[in-house]
Residue frames as qw, qx, qy, qz and C-alpha x, y, z in Angstrom:
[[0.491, -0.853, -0.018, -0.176, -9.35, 12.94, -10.49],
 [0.661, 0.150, -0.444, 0.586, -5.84, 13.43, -8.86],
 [0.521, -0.834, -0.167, 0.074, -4.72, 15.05, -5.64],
 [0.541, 0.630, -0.171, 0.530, -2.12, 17.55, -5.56],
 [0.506, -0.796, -0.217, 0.252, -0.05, 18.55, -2.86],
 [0.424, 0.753, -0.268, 0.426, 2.37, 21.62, -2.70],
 [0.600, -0.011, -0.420, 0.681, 5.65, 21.62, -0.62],
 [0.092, 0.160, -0.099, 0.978, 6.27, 25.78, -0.67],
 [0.468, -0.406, 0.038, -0.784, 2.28, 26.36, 0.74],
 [0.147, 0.012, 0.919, -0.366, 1.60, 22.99, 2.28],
 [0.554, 0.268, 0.104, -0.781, -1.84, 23.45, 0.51],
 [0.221, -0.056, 0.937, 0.265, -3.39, 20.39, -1.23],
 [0.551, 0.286, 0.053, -0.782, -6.13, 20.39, -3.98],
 [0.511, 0.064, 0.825, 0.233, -8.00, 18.00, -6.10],
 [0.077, 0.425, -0.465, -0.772, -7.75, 18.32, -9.88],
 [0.540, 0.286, 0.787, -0.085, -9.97, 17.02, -12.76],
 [0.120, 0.152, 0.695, 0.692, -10.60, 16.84, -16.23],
 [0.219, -0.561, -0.788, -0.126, -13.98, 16.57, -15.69],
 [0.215, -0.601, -0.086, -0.765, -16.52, 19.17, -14.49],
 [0.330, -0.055, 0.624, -0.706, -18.95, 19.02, -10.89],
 [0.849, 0.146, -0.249, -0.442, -21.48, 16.72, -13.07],
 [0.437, 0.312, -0.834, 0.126, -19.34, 13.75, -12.50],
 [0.786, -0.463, -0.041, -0.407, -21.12, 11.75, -10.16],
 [0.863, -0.312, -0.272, 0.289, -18.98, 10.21, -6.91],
 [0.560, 0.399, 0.249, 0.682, -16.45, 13.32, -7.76],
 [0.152, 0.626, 0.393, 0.656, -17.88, 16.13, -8.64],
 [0.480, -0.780, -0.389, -0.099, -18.73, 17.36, -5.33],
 [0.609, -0.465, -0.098, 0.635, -15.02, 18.12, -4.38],
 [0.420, 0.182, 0.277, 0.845, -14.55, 20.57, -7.39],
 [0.001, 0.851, 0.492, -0.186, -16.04, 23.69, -6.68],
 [0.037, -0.770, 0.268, 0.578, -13.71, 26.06, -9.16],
 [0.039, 0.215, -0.755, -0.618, -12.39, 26.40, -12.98],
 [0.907, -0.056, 0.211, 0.361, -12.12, 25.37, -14.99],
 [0.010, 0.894, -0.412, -0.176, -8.38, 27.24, -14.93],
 [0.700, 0.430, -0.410, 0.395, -4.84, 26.47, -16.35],
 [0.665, -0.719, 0.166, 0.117, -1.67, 25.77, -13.93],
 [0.678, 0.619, -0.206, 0.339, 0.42, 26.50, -16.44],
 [0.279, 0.610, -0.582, 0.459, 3.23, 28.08, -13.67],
 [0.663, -0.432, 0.406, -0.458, 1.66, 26.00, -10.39],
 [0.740, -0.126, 0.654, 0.091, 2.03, 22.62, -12.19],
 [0.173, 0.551, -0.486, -0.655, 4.15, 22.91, -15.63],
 [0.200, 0.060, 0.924, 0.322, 3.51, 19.48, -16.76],
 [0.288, 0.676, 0.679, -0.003, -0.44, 19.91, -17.15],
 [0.122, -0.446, 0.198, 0.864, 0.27, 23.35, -18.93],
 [0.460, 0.102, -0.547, -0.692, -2.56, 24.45, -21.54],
 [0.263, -0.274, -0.913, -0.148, -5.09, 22.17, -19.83],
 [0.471, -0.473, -0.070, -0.742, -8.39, 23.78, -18.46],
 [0.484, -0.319, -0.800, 0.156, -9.33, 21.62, -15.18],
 [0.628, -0.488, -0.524, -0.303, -11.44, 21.51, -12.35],
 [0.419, 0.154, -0.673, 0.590, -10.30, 21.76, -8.73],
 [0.590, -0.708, -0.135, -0.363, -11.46, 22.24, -4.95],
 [0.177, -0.680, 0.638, -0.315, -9.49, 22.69, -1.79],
 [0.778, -0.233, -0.580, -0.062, -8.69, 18.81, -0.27],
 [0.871, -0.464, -0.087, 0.134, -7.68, 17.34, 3.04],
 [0.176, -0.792, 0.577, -0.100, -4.39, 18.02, 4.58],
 [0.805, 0.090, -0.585, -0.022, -2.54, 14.31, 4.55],
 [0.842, -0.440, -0.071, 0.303, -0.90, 12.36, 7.57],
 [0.093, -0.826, 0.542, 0.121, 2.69, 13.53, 7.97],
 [0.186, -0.335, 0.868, 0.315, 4.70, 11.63, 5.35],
 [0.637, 0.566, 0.406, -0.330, 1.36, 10.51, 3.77],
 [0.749, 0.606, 0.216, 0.156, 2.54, 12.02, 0.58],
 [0.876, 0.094, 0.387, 0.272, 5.78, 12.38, -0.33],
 [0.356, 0.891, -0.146, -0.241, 7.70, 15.19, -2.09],
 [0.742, 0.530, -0.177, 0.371, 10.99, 15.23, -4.10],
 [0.455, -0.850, 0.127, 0.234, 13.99, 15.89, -3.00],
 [0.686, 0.596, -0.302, 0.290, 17.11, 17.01, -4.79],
 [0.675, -0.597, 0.223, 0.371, 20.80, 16.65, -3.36],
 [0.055, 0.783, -0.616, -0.062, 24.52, 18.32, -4.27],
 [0.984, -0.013, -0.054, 0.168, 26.51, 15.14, -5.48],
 [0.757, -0.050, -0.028, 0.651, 29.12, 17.37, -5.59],
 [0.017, -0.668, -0.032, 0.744, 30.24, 21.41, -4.82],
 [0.510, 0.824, 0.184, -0.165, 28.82, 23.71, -8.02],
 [0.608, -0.151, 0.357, 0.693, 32.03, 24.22, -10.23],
 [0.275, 0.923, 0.029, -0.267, 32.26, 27.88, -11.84],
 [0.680, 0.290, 0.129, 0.661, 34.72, 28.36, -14.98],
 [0.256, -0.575, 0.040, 0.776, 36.85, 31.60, -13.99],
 [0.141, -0.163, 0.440, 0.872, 37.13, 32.22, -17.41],
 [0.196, -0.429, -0.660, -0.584, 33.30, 31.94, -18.85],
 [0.350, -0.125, 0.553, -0.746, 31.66, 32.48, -15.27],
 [0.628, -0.201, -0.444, -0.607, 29.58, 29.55, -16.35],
 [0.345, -0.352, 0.703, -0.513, 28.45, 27.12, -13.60],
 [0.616, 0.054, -0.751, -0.231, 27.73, 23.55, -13.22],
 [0.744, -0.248, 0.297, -0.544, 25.29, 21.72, -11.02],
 [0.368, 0.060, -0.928, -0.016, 25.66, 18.06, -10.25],
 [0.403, -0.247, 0.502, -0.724, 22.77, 16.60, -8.74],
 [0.339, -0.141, -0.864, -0.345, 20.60, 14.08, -8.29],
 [0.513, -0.054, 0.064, -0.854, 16.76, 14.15, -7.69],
 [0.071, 0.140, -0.916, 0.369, 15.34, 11.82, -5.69],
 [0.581, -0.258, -0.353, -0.687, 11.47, 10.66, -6.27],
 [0.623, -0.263, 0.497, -0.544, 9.10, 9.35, -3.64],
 [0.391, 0.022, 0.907, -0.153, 8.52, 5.73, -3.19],
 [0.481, 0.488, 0.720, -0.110, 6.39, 4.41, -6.12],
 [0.255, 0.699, 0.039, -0.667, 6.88, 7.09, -8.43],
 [0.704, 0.316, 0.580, 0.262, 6.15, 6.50, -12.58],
 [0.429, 0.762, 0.081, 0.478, 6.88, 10.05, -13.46],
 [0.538, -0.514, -0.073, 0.664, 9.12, 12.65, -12.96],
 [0.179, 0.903, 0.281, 0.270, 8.28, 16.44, -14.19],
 [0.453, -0.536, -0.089, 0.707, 11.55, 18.65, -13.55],
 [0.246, 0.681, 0.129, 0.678, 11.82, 22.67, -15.51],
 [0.540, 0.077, -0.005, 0.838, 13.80, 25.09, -15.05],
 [0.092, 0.928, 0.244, -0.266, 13.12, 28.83, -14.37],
 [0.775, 0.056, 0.227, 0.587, 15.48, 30.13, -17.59],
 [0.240, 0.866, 0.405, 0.170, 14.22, 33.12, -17.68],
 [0.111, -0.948, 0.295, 0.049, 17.43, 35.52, -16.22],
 [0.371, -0.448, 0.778, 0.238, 20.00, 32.62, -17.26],
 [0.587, 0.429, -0.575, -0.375, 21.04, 30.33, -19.87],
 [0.925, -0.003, 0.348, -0.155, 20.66, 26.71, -20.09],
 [0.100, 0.703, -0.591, -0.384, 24.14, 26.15, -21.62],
 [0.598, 0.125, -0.747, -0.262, 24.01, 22.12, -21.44],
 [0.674, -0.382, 0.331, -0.538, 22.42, 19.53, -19.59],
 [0.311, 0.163, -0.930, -0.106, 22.93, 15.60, -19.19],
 [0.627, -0.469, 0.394, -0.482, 20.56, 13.12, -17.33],
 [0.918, -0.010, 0.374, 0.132, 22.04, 9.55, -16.08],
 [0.400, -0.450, 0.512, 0.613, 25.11, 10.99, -18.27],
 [0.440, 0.321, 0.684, 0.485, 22.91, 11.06, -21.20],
 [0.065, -0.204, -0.015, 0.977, 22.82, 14.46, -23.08],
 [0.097, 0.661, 0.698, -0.259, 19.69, 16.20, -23.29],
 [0.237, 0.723, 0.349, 0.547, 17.94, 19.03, -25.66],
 [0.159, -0.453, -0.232, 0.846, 18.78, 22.94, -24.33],
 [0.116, 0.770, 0.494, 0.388, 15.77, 24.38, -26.37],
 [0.267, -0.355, -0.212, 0.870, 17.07, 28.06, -25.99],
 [0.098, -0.461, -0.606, -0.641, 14.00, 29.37, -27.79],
 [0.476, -0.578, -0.641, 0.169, 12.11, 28.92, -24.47],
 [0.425, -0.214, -0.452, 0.755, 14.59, 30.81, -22.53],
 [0.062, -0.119, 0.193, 0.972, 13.18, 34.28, -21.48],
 [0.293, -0.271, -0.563, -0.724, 9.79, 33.74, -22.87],
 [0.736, -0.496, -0.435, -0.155, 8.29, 30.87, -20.08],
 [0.602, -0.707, 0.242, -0.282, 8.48, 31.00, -16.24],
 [0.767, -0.302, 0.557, 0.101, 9.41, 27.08, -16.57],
 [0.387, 0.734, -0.342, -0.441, 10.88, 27.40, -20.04],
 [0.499, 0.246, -0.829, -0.062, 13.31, 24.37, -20.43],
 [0.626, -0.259, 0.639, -0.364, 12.82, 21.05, -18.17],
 [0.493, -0.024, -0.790, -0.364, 12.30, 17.16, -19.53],
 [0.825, -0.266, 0.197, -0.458, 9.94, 14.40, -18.20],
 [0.159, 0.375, -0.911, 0.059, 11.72, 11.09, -16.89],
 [0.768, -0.315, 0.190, -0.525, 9.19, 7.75, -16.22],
 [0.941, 0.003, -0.300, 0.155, 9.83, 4.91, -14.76],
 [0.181, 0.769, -0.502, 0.351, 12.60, 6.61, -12.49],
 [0.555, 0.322, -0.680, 0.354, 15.26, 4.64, -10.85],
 [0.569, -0.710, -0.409, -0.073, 14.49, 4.38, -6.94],
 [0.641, -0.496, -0.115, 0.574, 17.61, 5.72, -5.88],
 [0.464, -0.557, 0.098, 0.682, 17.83, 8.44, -8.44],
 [0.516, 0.797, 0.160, 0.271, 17.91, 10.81, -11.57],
 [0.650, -0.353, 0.096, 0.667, 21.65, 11.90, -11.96],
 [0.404, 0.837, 0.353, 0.108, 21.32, 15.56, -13.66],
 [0.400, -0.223, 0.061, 0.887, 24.42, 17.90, -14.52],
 [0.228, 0.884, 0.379, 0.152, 23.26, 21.25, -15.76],
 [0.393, -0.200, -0.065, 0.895, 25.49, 24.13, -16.80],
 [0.113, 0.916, 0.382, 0.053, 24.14, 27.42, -16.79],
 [0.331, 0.355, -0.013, 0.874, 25.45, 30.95, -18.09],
 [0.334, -0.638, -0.264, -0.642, 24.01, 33.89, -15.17],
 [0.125, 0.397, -0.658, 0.628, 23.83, 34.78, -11.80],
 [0.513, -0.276, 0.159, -0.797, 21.82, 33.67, -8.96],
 [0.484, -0.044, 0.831, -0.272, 20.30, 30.69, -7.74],
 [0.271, -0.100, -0.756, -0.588, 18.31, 28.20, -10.71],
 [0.642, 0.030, 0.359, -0.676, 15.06, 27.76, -9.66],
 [0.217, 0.049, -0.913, -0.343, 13.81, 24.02, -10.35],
 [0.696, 0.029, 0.264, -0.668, 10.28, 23.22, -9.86],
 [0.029, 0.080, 0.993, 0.085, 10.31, 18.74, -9.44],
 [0.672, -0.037, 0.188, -0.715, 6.64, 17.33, -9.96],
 [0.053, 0.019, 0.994, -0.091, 6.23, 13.34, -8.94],
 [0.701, -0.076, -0.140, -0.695, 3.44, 11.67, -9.99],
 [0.307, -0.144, 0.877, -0.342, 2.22, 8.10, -7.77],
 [0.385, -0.414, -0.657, -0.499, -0.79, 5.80, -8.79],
 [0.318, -0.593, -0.691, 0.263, -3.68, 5.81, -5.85],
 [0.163, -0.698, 0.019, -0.697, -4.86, 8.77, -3.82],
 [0.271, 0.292, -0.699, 0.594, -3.52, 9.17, -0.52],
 [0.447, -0.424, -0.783, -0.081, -5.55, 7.67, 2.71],
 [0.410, -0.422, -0.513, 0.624, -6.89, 9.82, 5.14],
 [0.275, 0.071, 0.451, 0.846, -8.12, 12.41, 2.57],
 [0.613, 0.494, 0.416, -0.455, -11.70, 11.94, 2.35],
 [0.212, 0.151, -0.675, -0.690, -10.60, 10.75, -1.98],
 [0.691, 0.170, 0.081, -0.698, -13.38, 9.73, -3.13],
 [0.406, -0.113, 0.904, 0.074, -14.17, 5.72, -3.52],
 [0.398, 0.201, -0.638, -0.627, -15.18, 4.14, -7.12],
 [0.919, 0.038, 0.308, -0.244, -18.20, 1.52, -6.99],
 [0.735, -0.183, 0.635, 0.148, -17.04, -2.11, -7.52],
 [0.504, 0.570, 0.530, 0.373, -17.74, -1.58, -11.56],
 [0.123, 0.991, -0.047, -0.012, -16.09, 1.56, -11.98],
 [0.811, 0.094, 0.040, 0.576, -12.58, 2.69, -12.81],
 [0.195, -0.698, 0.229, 0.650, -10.66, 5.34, -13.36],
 [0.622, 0.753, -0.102, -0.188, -9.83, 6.86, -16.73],
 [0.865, 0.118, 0.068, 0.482, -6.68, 5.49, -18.56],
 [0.388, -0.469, 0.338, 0.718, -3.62, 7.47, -18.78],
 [0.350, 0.036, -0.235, 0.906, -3.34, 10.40, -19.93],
 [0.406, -0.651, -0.331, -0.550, -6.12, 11.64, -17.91],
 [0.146, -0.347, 0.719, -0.584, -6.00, 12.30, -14.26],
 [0.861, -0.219, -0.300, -0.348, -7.17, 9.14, -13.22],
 [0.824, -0.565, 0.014, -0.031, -6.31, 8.43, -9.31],
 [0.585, 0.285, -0.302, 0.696, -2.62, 10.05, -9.04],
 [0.383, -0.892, -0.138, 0.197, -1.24, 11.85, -6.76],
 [0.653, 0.405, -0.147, 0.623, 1.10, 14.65, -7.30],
 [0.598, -0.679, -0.172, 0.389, 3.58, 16.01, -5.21],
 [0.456, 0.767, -0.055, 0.447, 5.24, 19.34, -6.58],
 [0.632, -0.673, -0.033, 0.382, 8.32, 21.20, -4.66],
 [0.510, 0.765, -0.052, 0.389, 10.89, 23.91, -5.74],
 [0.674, -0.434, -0.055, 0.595, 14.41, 24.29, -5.00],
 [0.237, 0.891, -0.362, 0.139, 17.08, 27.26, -5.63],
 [0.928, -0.172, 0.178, 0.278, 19.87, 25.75, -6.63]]
């Protein structure tokens, strides 16, 4: 079970491997089992479960946030452009899901934390989120990301933070004393927080 909130609708759902049989559960999911292949890219190609949840508190949960470390730089001569940024995860986060929308632009080269990174131009064109990496364990103050791109327009970037727990004030559902959660890599009491910038 996880709880998802979007930024861009303010809407929040809870997700699940697992059908409405699940007993403590089951009662929130009352749809799918669909894919979120362009709503959440990481779980891409995974059938799941879902039902509307709870609004949170304000500030409850957490989105991303990217920042400019520094104005875009365009080469005159290539018209390519470079992003400097750095993408900023909530409090507690153990993952970090960022892709790209490459579909009207190239992905020319990318670094994160100054270390260079695949530009799988295979993608480009094909997927919505086509290129993107996952980063866990991020840094509390930061993922430093340069990206040059060939094309006009703003990049769409679509962040997705994952937390352990499920946020309070929800109605999540509560595990008897002799129960758990599933292990990783199941949704097993996360919360993600998804948001998309043009950048």
């Amino acid at each position: 079970m996880a709880y998802i909130r979007e930024a861009e609708t303010g809407s929040a759902q809870w997700l699940s491997d697992g059908g409405p049989e699940q007993p403590g559960v089951g009662r929130l999911l009352t749809a799918g089992p669909d894919r979120f292949d362009v709503a959440i890219p990481p779980l891409a190609g995974a059938p799941l479960y879902h039902g509307p949840a709870k609004e949170p508190a304000a500030g409850a949960v957490a989105g991303p946030r990217i920042e400019r470390i520094v104005p875009d730089q365009v080469d005159a001569a290539t018209g390519q452009r470079t992003l400097r940024l750095r993408v900023i995860p909530p409090p507690d986060t153990y993952l970090v899901d960022l892709r790209a929308d490459a579909r009207t632009r190239d992905i020319v080269a990318a670094t994160v934390n100054d270390l260079a990174v695949e530009v799988n131009t295979t993608a480009i064109g094909k997927e919505q989120w086509g290129w993107g990496f996952r980063y866990a364990a991020p840094p509390s103050q930061g993922i430093d990301l340069t990206i040059r791109t060939q094309g006009g327009g703003p990049l769409p970037i679509r962040v997705v933070t994952t937390v352990p727990g499920l946020p309070e004030g929800v109605d999540a559902p509560t595990l008897p004393a002799d129960a758990g959660w599933a292990g990783w890599p199941a949704l097993s009491g996360q919360t993600l927080a998804v948001k998309t910038f043009a950048l």
